[in-house]
SEMARVEX-921367 format. One record per residue (C-alpha): residue number from 1; residue in one letter; chain; x, y, z. Coordinates in steps of 0.001 Angstrom, whole numbers. Example, Ala and Ser with C-alpha at 12.3 -4.5 7.8 and 13.67 -1.06 7.14 Angstrom:
<sites>
@k->1, r->A, c->A, u->12300, v->-4500, w->7800
@k->2, r->S, c->A, u->13670, v->-1060, w->7140
</sites>
This chain:
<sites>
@k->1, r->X, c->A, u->-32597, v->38492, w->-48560
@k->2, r->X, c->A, u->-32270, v->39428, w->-44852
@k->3, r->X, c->A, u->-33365, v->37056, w->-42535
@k->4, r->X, c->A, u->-35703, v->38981, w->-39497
@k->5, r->X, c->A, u->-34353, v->37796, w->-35968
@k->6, r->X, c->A, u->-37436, v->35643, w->-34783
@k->7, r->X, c->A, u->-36890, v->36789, w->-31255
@k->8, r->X, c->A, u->-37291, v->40933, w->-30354
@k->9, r->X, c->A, u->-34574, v->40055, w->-28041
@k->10, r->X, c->A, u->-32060, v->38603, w->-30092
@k->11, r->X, c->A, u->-32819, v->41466, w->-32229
@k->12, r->X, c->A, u->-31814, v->44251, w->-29801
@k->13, r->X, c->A, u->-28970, v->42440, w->-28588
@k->14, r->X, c->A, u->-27800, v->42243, w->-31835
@k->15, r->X, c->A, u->-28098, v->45673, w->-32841
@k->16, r->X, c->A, u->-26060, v->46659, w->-29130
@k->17, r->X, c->A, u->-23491, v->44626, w->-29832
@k->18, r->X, c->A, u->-22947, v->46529, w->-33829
@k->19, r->X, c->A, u->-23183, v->49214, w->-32296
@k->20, r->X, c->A, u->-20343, v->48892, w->-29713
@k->21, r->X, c->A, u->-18387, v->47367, w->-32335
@k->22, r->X, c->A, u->-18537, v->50118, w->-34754
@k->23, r->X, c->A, u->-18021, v->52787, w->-31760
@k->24, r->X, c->A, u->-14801, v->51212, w->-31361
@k->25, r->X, c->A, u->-13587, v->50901, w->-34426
@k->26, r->X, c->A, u->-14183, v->54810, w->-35127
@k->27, r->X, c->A, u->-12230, v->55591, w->-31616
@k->28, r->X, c->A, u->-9484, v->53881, w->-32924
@k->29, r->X, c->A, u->-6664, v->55977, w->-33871
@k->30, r->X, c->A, u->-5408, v->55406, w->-37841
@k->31, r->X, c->A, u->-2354, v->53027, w->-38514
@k->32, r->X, c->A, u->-3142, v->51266, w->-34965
@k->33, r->X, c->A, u->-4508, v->47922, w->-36109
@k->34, r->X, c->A, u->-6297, v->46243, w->-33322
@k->35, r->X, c->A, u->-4099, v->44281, w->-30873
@k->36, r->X, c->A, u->-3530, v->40587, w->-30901
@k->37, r->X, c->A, u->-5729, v->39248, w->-27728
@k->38, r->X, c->A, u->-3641, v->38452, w->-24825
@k->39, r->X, c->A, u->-2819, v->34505, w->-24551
@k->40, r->X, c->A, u->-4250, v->32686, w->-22004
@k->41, r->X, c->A, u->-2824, v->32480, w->-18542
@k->42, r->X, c->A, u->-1004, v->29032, w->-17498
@k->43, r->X, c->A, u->-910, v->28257, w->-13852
@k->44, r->X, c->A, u->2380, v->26971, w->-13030
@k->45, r->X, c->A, u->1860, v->23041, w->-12461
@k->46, r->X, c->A, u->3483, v->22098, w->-8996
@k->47, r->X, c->A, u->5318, v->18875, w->-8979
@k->48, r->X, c->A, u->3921, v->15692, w->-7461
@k->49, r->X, c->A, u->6175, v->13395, w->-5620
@k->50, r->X, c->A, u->4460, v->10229, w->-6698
@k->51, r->X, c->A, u->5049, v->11189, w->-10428
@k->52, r->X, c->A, u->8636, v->12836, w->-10460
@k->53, r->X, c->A, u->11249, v->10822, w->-11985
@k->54, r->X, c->A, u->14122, v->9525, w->-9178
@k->55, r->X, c->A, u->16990, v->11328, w->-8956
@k->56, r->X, c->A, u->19728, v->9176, w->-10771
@k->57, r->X, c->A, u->21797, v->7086, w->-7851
@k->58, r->X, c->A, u->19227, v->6916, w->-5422
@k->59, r->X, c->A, u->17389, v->4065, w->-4697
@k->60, r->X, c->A, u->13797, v->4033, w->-5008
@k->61, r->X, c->A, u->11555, v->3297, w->-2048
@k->62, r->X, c->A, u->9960, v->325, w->-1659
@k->63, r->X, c->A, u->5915, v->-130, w->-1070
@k->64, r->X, c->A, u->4990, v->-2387, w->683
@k->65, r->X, c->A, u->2219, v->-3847, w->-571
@k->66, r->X, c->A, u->-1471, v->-4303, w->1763
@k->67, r->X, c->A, u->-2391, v->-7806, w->3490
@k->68, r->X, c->A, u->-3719, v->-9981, w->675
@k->69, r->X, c->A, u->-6572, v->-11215, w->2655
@k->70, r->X, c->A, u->-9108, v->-8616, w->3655
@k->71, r->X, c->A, u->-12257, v->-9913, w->5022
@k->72, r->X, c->A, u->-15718, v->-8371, w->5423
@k->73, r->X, c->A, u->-16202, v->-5433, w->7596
@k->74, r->X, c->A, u->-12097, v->-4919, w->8175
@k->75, r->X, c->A, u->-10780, v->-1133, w->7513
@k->76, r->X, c->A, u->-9113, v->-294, w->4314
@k->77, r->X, c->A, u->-5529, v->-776, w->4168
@k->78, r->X, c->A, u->-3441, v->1932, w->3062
@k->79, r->X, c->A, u->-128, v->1237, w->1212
@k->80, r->X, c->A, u->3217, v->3166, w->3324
@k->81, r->X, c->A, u->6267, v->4200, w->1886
@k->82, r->X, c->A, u->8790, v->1911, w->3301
@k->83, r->X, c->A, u->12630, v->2170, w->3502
@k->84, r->X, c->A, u->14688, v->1099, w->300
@k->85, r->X, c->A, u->15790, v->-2432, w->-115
@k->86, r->X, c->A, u->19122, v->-2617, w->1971
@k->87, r->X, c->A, u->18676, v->-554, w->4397
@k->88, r->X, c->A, u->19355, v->-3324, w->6959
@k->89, r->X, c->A, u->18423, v->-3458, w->10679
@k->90, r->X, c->A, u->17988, v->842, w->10819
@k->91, r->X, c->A, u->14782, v->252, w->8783
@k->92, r->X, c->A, u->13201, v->-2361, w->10293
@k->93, r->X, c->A, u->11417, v->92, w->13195
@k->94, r->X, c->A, u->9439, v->2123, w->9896
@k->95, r->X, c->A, u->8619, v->-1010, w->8614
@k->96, r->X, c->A, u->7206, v->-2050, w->11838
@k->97, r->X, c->A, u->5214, v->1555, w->12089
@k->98, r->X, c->A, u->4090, v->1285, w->8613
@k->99, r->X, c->A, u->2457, v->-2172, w->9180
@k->100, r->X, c->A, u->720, v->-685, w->12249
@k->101, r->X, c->A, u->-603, v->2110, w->10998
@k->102, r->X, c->A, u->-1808, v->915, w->7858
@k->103, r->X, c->A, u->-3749, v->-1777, w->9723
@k->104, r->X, c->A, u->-4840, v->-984, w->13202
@k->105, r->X, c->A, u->-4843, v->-3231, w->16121
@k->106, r->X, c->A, u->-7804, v->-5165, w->16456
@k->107, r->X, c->A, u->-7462, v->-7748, w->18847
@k->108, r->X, c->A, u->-6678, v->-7689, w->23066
@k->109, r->X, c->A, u->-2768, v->-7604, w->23624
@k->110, r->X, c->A, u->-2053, v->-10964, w->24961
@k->111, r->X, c->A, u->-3732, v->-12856, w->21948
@k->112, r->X, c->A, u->-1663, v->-10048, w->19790
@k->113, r->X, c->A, u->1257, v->-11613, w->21583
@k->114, r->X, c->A, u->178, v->-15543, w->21922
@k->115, r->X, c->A, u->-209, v->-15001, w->17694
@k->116, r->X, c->A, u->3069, v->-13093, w->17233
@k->117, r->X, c->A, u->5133, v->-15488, w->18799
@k->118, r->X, c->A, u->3581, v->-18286, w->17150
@k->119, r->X, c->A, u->3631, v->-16661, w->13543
@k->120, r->X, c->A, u->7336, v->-15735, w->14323
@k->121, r->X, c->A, u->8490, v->-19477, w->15026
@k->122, r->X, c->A, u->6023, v->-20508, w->12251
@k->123, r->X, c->A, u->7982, v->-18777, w->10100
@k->124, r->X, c->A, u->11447, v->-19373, w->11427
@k->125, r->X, c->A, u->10335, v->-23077, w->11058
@k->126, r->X, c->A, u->9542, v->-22927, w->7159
@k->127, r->X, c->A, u->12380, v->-20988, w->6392
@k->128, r->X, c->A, u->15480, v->-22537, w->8323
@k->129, r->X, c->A, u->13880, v->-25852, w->9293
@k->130, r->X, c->A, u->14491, v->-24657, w->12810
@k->131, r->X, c->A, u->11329, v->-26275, w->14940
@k->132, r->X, c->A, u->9170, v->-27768, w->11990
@k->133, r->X, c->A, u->8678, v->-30969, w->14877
@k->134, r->X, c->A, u->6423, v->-28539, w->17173
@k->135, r->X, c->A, u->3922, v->-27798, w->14551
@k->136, r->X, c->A, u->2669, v->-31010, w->12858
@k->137, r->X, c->A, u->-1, v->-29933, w->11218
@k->138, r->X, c->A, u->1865, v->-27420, w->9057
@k->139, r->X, c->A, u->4882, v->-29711, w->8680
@k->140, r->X, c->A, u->3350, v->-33308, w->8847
@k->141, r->X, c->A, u->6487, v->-34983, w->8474
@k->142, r->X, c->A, u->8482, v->-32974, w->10188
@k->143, r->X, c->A, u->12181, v->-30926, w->9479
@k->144, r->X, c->A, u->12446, v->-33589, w->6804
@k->145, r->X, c->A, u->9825, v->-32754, w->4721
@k->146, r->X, c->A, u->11399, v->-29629, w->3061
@k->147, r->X, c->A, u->15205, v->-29050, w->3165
@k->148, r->X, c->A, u->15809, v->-25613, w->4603
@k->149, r->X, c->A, u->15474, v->-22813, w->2020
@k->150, r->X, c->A, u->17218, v->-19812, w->3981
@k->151, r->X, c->A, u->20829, v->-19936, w->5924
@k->152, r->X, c->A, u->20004, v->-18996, w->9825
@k->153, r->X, c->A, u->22560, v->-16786, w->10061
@k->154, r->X, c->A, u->21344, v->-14155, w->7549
@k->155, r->X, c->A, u->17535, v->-14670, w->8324
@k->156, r->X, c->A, u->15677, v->-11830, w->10267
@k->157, r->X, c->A, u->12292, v->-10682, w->10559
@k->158, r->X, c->A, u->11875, v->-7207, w->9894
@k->159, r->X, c->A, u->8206, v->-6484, w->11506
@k->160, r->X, c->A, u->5022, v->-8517, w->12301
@k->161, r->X, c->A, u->1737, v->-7843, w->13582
@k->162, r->X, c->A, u->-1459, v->-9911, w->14329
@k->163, r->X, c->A, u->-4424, v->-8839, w->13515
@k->164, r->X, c->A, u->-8388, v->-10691, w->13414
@k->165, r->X, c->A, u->-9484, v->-12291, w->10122
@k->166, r->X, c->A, u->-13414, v->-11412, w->9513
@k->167, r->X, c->A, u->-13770, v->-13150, w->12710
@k->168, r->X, c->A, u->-13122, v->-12899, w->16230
@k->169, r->X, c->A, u->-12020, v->-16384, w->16163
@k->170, r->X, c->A, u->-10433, v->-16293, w->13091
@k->171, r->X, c->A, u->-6733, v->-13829, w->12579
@k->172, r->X, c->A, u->-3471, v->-13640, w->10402
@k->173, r->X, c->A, u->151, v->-12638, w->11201
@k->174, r->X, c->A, u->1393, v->-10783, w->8482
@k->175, r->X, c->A, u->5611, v->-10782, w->8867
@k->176, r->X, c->A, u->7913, v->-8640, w->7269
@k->177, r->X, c->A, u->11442, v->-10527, w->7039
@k->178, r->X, c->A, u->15147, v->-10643, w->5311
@k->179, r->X, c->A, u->16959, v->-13848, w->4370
@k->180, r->X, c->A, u->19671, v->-15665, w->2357
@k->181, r->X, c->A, u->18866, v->-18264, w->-132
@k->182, r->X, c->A, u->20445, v->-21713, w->-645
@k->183, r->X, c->A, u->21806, v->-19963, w->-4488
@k->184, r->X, c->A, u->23454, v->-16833, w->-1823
@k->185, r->X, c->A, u->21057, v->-14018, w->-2725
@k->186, r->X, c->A, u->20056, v->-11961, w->280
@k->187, r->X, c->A, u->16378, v->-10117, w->-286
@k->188, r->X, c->A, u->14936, v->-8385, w->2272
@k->189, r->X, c->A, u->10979, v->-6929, w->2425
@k->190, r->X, c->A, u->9645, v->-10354, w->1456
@k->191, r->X, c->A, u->6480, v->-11060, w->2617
@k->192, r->X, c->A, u->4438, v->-14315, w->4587
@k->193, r->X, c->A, u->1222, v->-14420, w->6076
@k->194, r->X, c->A, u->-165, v->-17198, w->8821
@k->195, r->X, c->A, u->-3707, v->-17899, w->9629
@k->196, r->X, c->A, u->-5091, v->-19004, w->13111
@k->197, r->X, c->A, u->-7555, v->-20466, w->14140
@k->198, r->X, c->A, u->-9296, v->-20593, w->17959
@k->199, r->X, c->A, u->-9691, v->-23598, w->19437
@k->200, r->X, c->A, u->-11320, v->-25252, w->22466
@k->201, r->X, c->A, u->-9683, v->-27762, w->24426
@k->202, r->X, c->A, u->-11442, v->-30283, w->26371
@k->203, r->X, c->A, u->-10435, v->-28503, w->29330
@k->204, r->X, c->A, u->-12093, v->-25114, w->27980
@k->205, r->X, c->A, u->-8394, v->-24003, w->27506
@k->206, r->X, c->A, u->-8441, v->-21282, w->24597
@k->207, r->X, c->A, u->-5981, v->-20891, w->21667
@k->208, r->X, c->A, u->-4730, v->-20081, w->18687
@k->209, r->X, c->A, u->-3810, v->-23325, w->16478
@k->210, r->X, c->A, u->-2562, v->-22375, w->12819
@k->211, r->X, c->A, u->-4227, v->-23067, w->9756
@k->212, r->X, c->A, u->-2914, v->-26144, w->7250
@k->213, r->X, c->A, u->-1652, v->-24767, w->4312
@k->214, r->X, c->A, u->-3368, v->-25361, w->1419
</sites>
């Protein structure tokens, strides 16, 4: 039993497209069966750096990863390519430009440099034991508390910036620096934050008084 279209459309379209098929097949010429259909075009993929394997002998570069501490209403950070571990002093200016572009400055220059040089010495402090006295409220008692971890001679900060914390009186350092451990492994690329605080004096003197750690 043949089944009617229930459309008069379908119907007509039907019978068109019999009809080109069978005007086809008789324009054929005999012992020609009708060719295979052509396969699909492939665009050719391009390669993507972020996926390609690394070359064999070359070291890989290092990422260095966004400030842990992002507060409310502060810009995205983006993660930069930085130089591979190693590279030694050469590197440390595109560490230094990565840090600054991937988070912009954000506070007037002389607090940028009041925080620098206090998250610099901070940090010299806690990892040579070199002026733990002048900060007792990160070191309460002292260059004794802690025996240094790092040798002096093979410490180095790499690149450090200030920036604000959520806050205008509120900001971190974030530092960049290389060192050798008590056990004689050097590691560059490691990674220490500071927070600040502003305080008042009694005077109405301004400034920047790190955070305890907690």
């Amino acid at each position: 039993m043949t089944t009617v279209p229930r459309s008069p459309h379908l119907l007509v379209l039907s019978t068109a497209l019999l009809a080109v098929a069978g005007i086809a097949l008789l324009g054929m010429p005999p012992g020609h069966p009708p060719s295979a259909p052509a396969p699909p075009r492939i665009a050719q993929a391009t390669t993507n750096p972020s996926t390609t394997p690394p070359t064999p002998g070359r070291k890989p570069a290092v990422t260095l990863a966004a400030p842990t501490t992002v507060a409310a209403g502060t810009p995205p950070v983006v993660t930069s390519h930085l130089p591979p571990h190693g590279e030694g002093v050469a590197g440390d200016r595109s560490i230094q430009r990565s840090l600054e572009a991937a988070w912009p400055a954000d506070l007037p220059a002389a607090e940028e440099r009041e925080l620098l040089t206090a998250g610099r010495a901070l940090l010299r402090a806690d990892a040579t034991g070199i002026g733990r006295a002048k900060w007792p409220t990160v070191f309460p008692d002292g260059s004794q508390a802690v025996a240094p971890a790092f040798a002096t001679a093979r410490f180095r900060i790499q690149a450090a910036i200030a920036r604000r914390e959520g806050s205008p009186d509120k900001a971190v350092v974030h530092l960049v620096w290389a060192g050798l451990d008590r056990g004689g492994t050097f590691t560059d690329c490691r990674i220490t934050d500071f927070h600040f605080t502003r305080t008042t004096s009694t005077k109405g003197t301004e400034t920047w008084t790190p955070q305890s750690p907690t």
